[in-house]
C-alpha positions in Angstrom: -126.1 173.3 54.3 -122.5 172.9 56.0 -120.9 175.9 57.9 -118.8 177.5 55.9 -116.1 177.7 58.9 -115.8 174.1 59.3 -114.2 173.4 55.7 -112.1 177.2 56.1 -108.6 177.2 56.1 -108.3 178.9 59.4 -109.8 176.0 61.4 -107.5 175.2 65.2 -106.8 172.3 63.7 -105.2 173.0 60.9 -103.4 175.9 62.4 -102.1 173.9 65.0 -100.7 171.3 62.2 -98.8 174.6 60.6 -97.6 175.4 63.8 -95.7 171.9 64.3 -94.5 172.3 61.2 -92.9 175.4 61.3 -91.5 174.7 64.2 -89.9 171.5 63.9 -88.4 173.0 60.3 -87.2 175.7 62.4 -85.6 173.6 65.2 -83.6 171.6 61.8 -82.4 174.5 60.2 -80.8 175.9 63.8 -79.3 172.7 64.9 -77.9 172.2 61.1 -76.3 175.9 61.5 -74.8 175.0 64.8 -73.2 172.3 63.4 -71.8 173.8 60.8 -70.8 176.8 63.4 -68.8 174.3 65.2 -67.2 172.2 62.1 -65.8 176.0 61.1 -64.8 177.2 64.3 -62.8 174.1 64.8 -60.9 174.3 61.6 -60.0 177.7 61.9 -58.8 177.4 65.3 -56.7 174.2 64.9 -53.4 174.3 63.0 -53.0 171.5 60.4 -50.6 168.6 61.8 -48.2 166.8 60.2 -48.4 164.0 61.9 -51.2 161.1 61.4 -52.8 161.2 64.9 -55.5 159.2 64.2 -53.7 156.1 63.4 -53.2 154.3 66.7 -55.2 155.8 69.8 -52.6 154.6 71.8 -49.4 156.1 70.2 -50.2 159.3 70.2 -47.1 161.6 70.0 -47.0 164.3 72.6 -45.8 166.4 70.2 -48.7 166.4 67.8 -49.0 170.0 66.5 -45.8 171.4 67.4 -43.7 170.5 64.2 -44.6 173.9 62.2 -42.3 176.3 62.5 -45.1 179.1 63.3 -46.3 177.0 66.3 -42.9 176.3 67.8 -42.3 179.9 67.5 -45.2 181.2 69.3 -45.3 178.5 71.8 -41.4 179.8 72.9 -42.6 184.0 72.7 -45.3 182.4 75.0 -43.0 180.6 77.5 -40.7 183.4 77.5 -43.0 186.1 78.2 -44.8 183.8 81.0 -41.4 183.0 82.6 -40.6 186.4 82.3 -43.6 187.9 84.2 -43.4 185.0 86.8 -39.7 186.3 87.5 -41.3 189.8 87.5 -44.2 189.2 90.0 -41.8 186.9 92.0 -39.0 190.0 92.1 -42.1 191.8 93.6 -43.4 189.8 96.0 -39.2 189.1 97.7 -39.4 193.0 97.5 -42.3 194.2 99.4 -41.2 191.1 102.3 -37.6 192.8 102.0 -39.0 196.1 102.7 -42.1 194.4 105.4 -38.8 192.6 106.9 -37.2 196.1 107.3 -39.8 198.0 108.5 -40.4 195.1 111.3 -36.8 195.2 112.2 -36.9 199.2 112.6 -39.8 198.7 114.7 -38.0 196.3 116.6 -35.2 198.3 117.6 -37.3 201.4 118.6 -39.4 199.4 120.4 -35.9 197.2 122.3 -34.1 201.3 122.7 -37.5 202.0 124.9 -37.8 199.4 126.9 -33.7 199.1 127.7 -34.2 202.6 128.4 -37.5 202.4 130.6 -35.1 199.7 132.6 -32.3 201.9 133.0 -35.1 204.5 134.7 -35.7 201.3 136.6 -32.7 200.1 138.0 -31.8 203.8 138.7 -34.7 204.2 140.9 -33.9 200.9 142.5 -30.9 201.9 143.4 -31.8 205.1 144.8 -34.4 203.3 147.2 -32.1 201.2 148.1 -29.7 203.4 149.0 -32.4 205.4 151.0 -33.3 202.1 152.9 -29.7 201.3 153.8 -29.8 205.1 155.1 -33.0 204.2 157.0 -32.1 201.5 158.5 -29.0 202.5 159.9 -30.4 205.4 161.1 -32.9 202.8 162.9 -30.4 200.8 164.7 -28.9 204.2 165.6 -31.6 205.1 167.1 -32.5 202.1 168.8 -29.3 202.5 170.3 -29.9 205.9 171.8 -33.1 204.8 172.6 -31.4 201.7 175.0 -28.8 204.1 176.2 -31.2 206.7 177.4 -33.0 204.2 179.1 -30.1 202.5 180.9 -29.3 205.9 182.1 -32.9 206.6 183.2 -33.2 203.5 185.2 -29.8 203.7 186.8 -31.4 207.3 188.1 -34.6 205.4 189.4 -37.1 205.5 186.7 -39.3 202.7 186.9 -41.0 201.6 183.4 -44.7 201.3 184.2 -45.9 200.2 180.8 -48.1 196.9 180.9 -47.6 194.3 178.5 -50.9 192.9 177.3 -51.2 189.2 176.2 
């Protein structure tokens, strides 16, 4: 007597067959949905032309497309509102350098009033030390002329300088 598993419908085999089955009807039926997916999407997204563009590959008109009136329409609100922003955003970027520009320039000047005044302080002190030098050297040769004077007097009394002279 045979097994009665061997000749069942639930043998590896034969589930494995169902298995290949299934899925290769499967795989079909999605890749035939996807085509049709994109054969849709492509009509509905394309306007029909007027123009026979499949004619010659190598005269195509640039133009192909832009003949309906709905098209021409929308591709001039397009150009207009993207020249329009351009101008805007342009607009902002000149003014935020304009007002950069300004506050450099401001900075500038602050920065030139400080330093001219820092070298006013300077030359003002300058001058004073100068001035005080003059003084002190003048005073200097004054002295030094005292100084000779006193000594002429001292030796024409009979002083005698006793100070050695190293060398």
């Amino acid at each position: 007597m045979a097994h009665p598993s061997d000749h069942s419908l639930c043998s590896p085999r034969f589930v494995r067959c169902g298995l290949v089955l299934l899925l290769l009807f499967l795989v079909g039926f999605v890749g035939r949905l996807w085509h049709l997916g994109e054969d849709s999407s492509a009509q509905a997204s394309c306007p029909s032309c007027d123009c026979d563009c499949y004619s010659d590959i190598g005269s195509i008109p640039l133009d192909c497309g832009k003949n309906g009136p709905e098209t021409n329409e929308e591709m001039r609100k397009d150009a207009i509102s993207l020249l329009a922003e351009e101008l805007s955003l342009q607009k902002d970027v000149a003014d935020n350098n304009l007002q950069r520009t300004k506050a450099l320039i401001t900075g500038a000047k602050k920065t030139s009033s400080h330093y001219q005044k820092e070298a006013e302080k300077c030359n003002a002190g300058m001058e004073t030390c100068e001035e005080a030098r003059e003084k002190a050297e003048a005073g200097l040769i004054e002295e030094c002329k005292l100084s000779a004077l006193w000594e002429k007097r001292a030796h024409e009394h009979g002083w005698k300088d006793e100070r050695r002279v190293y060398q």
